[in-house]
C-alpha positions as a printed NumPy array, in Angstrom:
array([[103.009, 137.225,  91.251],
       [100.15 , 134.763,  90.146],
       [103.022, 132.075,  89.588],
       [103.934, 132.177,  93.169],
       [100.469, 132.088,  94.324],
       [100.069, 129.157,  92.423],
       [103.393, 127.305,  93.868],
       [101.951, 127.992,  97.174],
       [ 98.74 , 126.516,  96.382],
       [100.619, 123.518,  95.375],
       [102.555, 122.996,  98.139],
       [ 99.904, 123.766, 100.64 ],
       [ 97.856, 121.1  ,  98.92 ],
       [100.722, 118.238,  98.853],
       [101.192, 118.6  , 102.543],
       [ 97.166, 118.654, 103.078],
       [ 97.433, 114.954, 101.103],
       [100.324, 114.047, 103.117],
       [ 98.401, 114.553, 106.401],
       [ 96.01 , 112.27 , 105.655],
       [ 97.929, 109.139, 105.564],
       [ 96.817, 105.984, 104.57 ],
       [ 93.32 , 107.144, 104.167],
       [ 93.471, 109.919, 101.375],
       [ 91.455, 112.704, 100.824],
       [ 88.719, 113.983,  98.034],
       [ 89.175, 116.663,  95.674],
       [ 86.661, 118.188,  96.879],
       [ 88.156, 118.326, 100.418],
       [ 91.562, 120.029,  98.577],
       [ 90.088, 122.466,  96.832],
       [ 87.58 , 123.37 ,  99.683],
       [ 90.687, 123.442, 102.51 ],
       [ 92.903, 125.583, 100.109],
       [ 90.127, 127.816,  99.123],
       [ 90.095, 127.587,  95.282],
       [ 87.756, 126.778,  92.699],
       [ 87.236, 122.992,  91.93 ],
       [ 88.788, 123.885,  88.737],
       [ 92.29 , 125.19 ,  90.476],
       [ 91.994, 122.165,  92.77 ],
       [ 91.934, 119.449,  89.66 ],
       [ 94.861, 121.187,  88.049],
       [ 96.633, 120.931,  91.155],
       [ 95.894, 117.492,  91.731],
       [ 96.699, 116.526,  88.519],
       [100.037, 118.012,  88.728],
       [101.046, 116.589,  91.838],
       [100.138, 113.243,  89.921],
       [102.045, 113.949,  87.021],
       [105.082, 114.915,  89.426],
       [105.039, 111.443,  90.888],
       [104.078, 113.061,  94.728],
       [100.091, 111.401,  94.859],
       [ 98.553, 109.318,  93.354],
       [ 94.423, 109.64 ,  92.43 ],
       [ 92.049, 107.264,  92.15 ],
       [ 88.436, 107.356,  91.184],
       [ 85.563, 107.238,  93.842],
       [ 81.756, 107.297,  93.978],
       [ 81.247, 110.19 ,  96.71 ],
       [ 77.305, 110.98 ,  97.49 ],
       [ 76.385, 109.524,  94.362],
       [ 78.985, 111.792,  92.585],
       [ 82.428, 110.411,  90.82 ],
       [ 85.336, 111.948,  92.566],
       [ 88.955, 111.12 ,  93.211],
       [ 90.581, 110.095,  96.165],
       [ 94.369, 111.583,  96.634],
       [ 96.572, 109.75 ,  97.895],
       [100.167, 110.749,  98.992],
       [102.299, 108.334,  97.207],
       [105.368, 107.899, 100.212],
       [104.295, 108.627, 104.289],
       [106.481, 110.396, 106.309],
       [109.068, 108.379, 108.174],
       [108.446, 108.411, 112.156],
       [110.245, 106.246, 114.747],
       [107.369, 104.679, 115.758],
       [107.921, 102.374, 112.404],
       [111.322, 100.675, 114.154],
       [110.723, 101.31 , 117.878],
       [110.267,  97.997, 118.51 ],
       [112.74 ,  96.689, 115.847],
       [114.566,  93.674, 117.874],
       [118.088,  94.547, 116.353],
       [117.839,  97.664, 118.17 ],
       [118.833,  96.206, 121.693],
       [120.405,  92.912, 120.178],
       [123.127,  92.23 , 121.561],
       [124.878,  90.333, 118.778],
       [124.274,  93.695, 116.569],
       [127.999,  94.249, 116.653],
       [128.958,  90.317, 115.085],
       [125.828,  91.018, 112.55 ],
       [125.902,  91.283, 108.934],
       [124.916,  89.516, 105.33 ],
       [128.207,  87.391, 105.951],
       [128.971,  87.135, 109.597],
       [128.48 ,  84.597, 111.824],
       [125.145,  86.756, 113.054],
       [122.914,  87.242, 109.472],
       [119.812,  89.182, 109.503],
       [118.605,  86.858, 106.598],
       [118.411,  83.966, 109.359],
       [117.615,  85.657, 112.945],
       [114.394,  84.47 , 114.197],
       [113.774,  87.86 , 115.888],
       [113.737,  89.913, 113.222],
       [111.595,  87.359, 110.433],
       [109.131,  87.101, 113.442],
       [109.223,  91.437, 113.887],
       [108.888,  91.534, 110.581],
       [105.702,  89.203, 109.792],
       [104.145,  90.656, 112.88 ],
       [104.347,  94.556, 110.995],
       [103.123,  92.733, 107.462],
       [ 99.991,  91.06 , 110.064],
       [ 99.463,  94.767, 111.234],
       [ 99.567,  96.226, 107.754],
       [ 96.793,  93.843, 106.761],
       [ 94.539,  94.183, 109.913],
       [ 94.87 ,  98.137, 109.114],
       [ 93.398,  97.81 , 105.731],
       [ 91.271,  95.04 , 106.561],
       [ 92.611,  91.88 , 103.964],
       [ 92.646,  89.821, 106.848]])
């Protein structure tokens, strides 16, 4: 019965880290939101980072060393391609790698494309 406990635990706590995006979360936050000992919560963590799902990485926190858990893919959403120009092209049907439409030379899309890699870096702030 403890085993299953402990399963739950584990997947409560990967989809706790995969809420938080971009921005992470502490330990401490984990093991506080799943109620368990800081003890559990490092175990988990460190499972979920030997499983490839987050990644941790270390971080002063009130003068304390911590880690910062990171999911290591985000959830897909629409909102990613919603404004992706080959969606209402209307050469889509005459596009491919070898056609006489190629996505390696449309305009639209290299522009869509450098304006999401602009966005990226104004959301981190490496601008």
């Amino acid at each position: 019965m403890e085993m299953a406990k402990y399963n739950d635990l584990e997947q409560k706590a990967f989809h706790l880290i995969m809420s938080t995006g971009r921005k992470g979360m502490l330990q401490s936050e984990l093991w506080r939101e799943l109620g368990a000992s800081s003890r559990e919560g490092s175990r988990i963590a460190i499972k979920l980072e030997n499983r490839g799902l987050i990644r941790r990485e270390r971080e002063l926190s009130n003068g304390r060393w911590t880690y910062r858990l990171y999911p290591k893919r985000l959830p897909a959403s629409i909102d990613s391609i919603i404004d992706c120009p080959c969606l209402l092209c209307p050469d889509s049907s005459r596009c491919s790698p070898s056609g006489p439409v190629s996505p390696q030379t449309c305009e639209k899309l290299t522009a869509w494309l450098l304006s999401l890699v602009e966005k990226e870096h104004a959301e981190l702030g490496d601008s």
